[in-house]
N, C-alpha and C positions, 0 to 999 in steps of 0.2 A: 248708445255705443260711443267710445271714444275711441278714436284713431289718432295715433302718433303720425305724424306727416314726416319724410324723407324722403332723400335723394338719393336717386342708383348711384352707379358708378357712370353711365349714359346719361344721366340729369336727366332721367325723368322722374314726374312727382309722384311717390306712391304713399300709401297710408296701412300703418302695420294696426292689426287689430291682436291686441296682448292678452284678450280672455278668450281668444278661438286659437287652441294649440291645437298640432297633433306632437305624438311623444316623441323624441327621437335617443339614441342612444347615449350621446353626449352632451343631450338639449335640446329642448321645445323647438318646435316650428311652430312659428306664427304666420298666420293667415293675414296675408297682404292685399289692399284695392287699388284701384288705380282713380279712383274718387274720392271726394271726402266724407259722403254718406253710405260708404258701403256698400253699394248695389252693384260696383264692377268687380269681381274678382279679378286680380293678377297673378298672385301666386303664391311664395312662403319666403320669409326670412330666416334664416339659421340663427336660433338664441344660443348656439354654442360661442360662434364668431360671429354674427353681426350681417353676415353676407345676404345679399339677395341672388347669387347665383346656387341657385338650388333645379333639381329635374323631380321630375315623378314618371314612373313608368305606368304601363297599361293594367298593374299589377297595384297601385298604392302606393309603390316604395318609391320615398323622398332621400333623397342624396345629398349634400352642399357638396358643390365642386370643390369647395374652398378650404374645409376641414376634412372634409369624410363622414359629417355628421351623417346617421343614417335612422329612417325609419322605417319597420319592416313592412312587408307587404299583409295590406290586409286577409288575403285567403292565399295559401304557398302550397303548390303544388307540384311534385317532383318532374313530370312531364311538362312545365314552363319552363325547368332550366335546359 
């Protein structure tokens, strides 16, 4: 596994992994650690803009604060909205 190492915006060190995506609508999410072997997950970076401020709900759905990148939830059910 190769991990890109970067800095938040908060200087901390995280490590972006670029062959674990999920899809998003304007651009991959990549799966981010907060170590360099992989074993911490921390979160997603937005491959649309570059941002680490991304959310995910109880549902799947990943967000960047920063674009509006979105990706949908994995099972969507009318009675969630």
């Amino acid at each position: 596994m190769s991990l890109d190492a970067s800095t938040t915006g908060d200087g901390e060190r995280v490590y972006t992994d670029r062959t674990r995506v999920e899809r998003g609508a304007e651009g991959p999410f990549y799966v981010v650690f907060a170590d360099p072997d992989g074993s911490s997950r921390w979160g997603y970076r937005c491959g649309n803009c570059g941002s680490f401020d991304t959310a995910m709900d109880t549902m799947g759905r990943i967000q960047c604060t920063e674009c509006g990148n979105l990706r949908k939830p994995d099972e969507w059910d009318a009675a969630h909205e």
